[in-house]
C-alpha positions as CSV (number, residue, x, y, z in Angstrom):
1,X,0.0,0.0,0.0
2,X,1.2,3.4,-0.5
3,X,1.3,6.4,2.6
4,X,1.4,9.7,2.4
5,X,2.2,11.8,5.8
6,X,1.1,15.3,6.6
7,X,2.3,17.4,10.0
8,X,4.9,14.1,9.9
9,X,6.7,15.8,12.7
10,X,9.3,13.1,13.3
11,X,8.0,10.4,11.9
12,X,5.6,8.3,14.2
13,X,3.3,7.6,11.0
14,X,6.0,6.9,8.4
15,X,7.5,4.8,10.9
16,X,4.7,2.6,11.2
17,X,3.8,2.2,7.5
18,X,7.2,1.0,7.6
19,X,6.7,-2.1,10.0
20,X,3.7,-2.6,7.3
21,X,5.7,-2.8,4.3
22,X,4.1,-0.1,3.2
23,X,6.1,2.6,0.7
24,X,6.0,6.1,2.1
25,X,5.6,8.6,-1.1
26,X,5.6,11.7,0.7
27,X,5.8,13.7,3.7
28,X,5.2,17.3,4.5
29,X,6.6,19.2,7.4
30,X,8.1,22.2,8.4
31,X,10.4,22.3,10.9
32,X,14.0,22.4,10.3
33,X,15.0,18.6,12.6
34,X,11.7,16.9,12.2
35,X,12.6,17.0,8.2
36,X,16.1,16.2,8.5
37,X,15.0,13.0,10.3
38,X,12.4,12.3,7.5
39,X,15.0,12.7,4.8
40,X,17.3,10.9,6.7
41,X,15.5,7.7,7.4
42,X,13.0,8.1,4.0
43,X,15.1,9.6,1.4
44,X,12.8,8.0,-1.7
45,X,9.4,9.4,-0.1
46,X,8.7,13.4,-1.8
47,X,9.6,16.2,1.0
48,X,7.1,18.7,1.1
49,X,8.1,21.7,3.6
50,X,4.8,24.1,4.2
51,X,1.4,22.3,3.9
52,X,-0.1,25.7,3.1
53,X,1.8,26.3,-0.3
54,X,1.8,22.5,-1.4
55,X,-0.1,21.4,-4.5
56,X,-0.9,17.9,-3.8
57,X,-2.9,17.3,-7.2
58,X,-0.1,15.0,-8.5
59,X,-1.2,12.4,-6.0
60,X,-4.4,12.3,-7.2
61,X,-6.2,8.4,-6.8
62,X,-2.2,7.3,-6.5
63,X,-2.6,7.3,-2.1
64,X,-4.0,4.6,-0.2
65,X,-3.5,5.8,2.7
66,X,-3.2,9.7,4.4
67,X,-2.4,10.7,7.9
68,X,-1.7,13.3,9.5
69,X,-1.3,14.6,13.0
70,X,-2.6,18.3,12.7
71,X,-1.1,21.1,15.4
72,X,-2.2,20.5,18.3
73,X,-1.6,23.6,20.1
74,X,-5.1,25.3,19.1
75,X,-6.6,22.6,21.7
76,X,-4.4,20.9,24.3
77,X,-4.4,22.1,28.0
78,X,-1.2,23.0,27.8
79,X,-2.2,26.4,25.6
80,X,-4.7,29.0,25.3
81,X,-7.0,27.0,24.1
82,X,-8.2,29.9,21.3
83,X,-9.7,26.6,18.6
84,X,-10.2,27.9,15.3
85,X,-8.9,31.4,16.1
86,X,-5.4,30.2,16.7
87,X,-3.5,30.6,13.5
88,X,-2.1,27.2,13.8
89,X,-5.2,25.7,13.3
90,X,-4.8,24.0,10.2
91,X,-7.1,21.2,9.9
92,X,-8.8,23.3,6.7
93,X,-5.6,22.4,5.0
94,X,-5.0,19.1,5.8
95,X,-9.0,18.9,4.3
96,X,-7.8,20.5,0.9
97,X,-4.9,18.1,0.8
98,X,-7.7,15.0,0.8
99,X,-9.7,16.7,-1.4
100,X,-6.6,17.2,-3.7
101,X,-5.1,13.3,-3.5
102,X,-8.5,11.6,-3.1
103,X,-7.3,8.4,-0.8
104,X,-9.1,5.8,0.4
105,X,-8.5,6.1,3.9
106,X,-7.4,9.1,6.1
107,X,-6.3,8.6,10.1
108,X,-6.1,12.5,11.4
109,X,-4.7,12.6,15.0
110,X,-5.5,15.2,17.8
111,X,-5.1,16.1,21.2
112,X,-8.1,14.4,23.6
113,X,-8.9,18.5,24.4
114,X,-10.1,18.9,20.4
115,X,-13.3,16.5,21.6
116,X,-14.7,19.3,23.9
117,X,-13.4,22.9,23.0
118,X,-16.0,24.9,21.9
119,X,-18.5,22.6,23.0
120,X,-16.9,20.0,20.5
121,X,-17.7,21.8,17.6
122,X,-14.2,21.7,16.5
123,X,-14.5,18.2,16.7
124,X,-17.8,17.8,15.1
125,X,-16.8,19.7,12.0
126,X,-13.7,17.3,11.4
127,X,-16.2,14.5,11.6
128,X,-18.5,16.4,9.1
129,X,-16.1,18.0,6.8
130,X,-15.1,14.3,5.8
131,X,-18.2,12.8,5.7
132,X,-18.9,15.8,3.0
133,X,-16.5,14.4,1.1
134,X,-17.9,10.9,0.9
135,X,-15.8,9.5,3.7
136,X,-17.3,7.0,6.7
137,X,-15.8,8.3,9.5
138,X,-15.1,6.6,13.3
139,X,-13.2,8.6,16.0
140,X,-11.7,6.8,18.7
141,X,-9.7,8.1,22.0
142,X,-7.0,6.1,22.7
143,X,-4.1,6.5,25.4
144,X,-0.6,5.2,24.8
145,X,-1.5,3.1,28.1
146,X,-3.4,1.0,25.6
147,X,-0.1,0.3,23.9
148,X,1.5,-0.9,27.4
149,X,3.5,2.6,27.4
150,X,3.7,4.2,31.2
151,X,1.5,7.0,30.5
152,X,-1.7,8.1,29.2
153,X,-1.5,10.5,26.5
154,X,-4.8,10.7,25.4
155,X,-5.3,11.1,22.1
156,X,-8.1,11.4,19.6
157,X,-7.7,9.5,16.3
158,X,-10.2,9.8,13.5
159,X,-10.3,6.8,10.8
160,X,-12.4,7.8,8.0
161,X,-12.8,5.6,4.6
162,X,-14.1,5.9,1.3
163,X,-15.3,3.6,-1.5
164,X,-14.6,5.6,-4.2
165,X,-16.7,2.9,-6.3
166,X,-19.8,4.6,-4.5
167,X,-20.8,1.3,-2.3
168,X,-20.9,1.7,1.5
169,X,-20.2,5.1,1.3
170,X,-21.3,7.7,3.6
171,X,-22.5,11.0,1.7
172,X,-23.1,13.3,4.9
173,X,-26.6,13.2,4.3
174,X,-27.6,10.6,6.8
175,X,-27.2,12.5,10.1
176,X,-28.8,9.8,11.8
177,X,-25.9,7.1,11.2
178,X,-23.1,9.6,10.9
179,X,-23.6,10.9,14.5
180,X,-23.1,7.0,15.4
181,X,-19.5,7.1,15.4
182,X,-19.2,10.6,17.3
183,X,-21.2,9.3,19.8
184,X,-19.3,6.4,20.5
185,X,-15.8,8.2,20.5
186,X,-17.2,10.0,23.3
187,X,-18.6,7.2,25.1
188,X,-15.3,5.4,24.8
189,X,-13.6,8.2,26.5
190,X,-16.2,8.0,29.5
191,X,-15.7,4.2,30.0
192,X,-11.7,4.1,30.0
193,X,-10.6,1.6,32.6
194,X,-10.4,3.7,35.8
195,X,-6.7,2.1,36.6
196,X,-5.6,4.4,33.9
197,X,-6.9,7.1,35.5
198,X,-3.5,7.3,37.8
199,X,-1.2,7.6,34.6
200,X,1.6,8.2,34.4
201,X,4.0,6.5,36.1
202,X,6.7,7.6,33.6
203,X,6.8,10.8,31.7
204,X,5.8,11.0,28.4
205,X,9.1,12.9,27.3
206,X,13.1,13.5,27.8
207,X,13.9,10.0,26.8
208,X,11.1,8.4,28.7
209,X,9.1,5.1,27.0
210,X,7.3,6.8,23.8
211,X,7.1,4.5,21.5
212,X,9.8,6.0,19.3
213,X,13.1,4.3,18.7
214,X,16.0,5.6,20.6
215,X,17.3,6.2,16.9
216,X,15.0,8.7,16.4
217,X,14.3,10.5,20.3
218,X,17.5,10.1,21.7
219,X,19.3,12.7,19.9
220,X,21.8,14.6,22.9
221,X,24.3,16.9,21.1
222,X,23.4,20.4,21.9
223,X,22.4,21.9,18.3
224,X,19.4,19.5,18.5
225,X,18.9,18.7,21.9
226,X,16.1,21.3,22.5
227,X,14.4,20.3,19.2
228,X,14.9,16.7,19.2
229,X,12.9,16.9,23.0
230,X,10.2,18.7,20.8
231,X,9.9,16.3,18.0
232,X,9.5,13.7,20.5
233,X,7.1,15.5,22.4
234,X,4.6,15.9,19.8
235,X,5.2,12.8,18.5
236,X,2.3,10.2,17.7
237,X,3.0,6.8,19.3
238,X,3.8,5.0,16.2
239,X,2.6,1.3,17.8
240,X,-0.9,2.6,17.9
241,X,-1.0,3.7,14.2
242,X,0.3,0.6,13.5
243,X,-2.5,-1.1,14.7
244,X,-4.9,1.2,13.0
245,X,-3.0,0.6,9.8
246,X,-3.0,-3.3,10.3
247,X,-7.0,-3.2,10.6
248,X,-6.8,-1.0,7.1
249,X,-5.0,-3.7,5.4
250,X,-6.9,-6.3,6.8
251,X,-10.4,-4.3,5.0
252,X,-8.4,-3.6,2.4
253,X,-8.2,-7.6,2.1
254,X,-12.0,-8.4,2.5
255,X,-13.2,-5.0,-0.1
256,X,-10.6,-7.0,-2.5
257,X,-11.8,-10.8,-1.4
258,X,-15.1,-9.2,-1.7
259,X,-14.8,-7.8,-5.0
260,X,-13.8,-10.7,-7.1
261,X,-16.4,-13.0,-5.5
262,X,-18.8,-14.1,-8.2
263,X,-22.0,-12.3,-8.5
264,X,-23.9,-15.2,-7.4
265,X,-21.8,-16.3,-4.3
266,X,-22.0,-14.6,-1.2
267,X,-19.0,-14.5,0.6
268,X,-18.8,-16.6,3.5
């Protein structure tokens, strides 16, 4: 399958298409050390720089697969919390880049704090802005706990799909069923296990248990130091997009299986 990465940061996502087997076409980030480590360890894939002034038309029906952590900052608890009004809020362009390439499935990551800001209209429009443009959508909140790492780290992951043949697809018109998945993100959030509730027990940064190689975190020399500690920090946890991309491929597998079965066989 073929990945495309947007707000790559570091490389959580690109890291875990690699355990797939997947190729990584492109990525797309800013920052001066996130992108030397993305050229570094995927000097094949396309480096885009600013999101904002990237035509992504070229990748048109080419993409399986798009992700894409986008800034957090507008939402976490650790900022102002100023949603839409914060200039970093860039989810609109993360949406013209899936309008632009067209891929089957999307996995957009967020803060847990982008569920309830502004009421969770923020979040709510994320849900609805792909389902406008044909796309099934399920948010889930997951914490790195879930991944056996020593803290929580909620975060809020939105798998959307499309069937670009027009089958299964969900047109935004339905409000009825495309509430269903929003509803249950949330409702996932209030039943979490209440032994995670002590988390962590490790922090989530400076070299603690992320997820991320030691390859790719552990970076002490003094030019990077500050920005390696960054990169890390706003890191996804790449063992939890891998097993979001393992359930894609694993679809992927039945739509194909699916597809060739004879019109008058049902598939088992």
């Amino acid at each position: 399958m073929r990945h495309g990465s947007l707000f790559s940061g570091i490389g959580g996502f690109d890291l875990a298409a690699e355990w797939m087997g997947w190729e990584n076409v492109f990525h797309c980030e800013w920052m001066e050390f996130p992108r030397k480590v993305l050229e570094y360890y995927w000097p094949e894939a396309d480096s885009h720089i600013d999101i904002c002034k990237t035509d992504f038309k070229k990748y048109e029906g080419t993409i399986d697969v798009i992700s894409g952590g986008f800034p957090c900052q507008p939402f976490s608890l650790a900022g102002k919390r100023k949603g839409t009004d914060d200039e970093r809020y860039l989810w609109g362009e993360m949406l013209r880049a899936i309008q632009e390439i067209k891929p089957t499935w999307v996995i957009a990551e967020n803060v847990f704090g982008i569920t309830n800001i502004d009421g969770g209209l923020v979040f709510e429009q994320v849900c609805l802005d792909l389902e406008a443009e044909g796309y099934e959508v399920q948010p889930f909140v997951i914490p790195a706990c879930a991944k056996n790492a020593p803290h929580r780290r909620d975060r809020c992951w939105f798998v959307a799909y499309s069937n670009r043949d027009g089958s299964n697809q969900c047109n935004g018109n339905d409000e009825v069923n495309a509430s269903k998945g929003r509803q249950y993100a949330l409702g996932y959030v209030k039943s979490i296990p209440s032994n995670f509730q002590n988390f962590p027990t490790q922090s989530p940064i400076c070299g603690g248990d992320d997820g991320l190689p030691a390859e790719l975190d552990g970076i002490t020399f003094s030019k990077w130091r500050n920005e390696s500690i960054k990169g890390y920090g706003n890191a996804i946890v790449p063992q939890i997009a891998y097993e979001l991309f393992k359930i894609i491929e694993h679809e992927n597998k039945n739509q194909s299986t699916t597809a060739q079965q004879p019109d008058n066989i049902s598939p088992k």
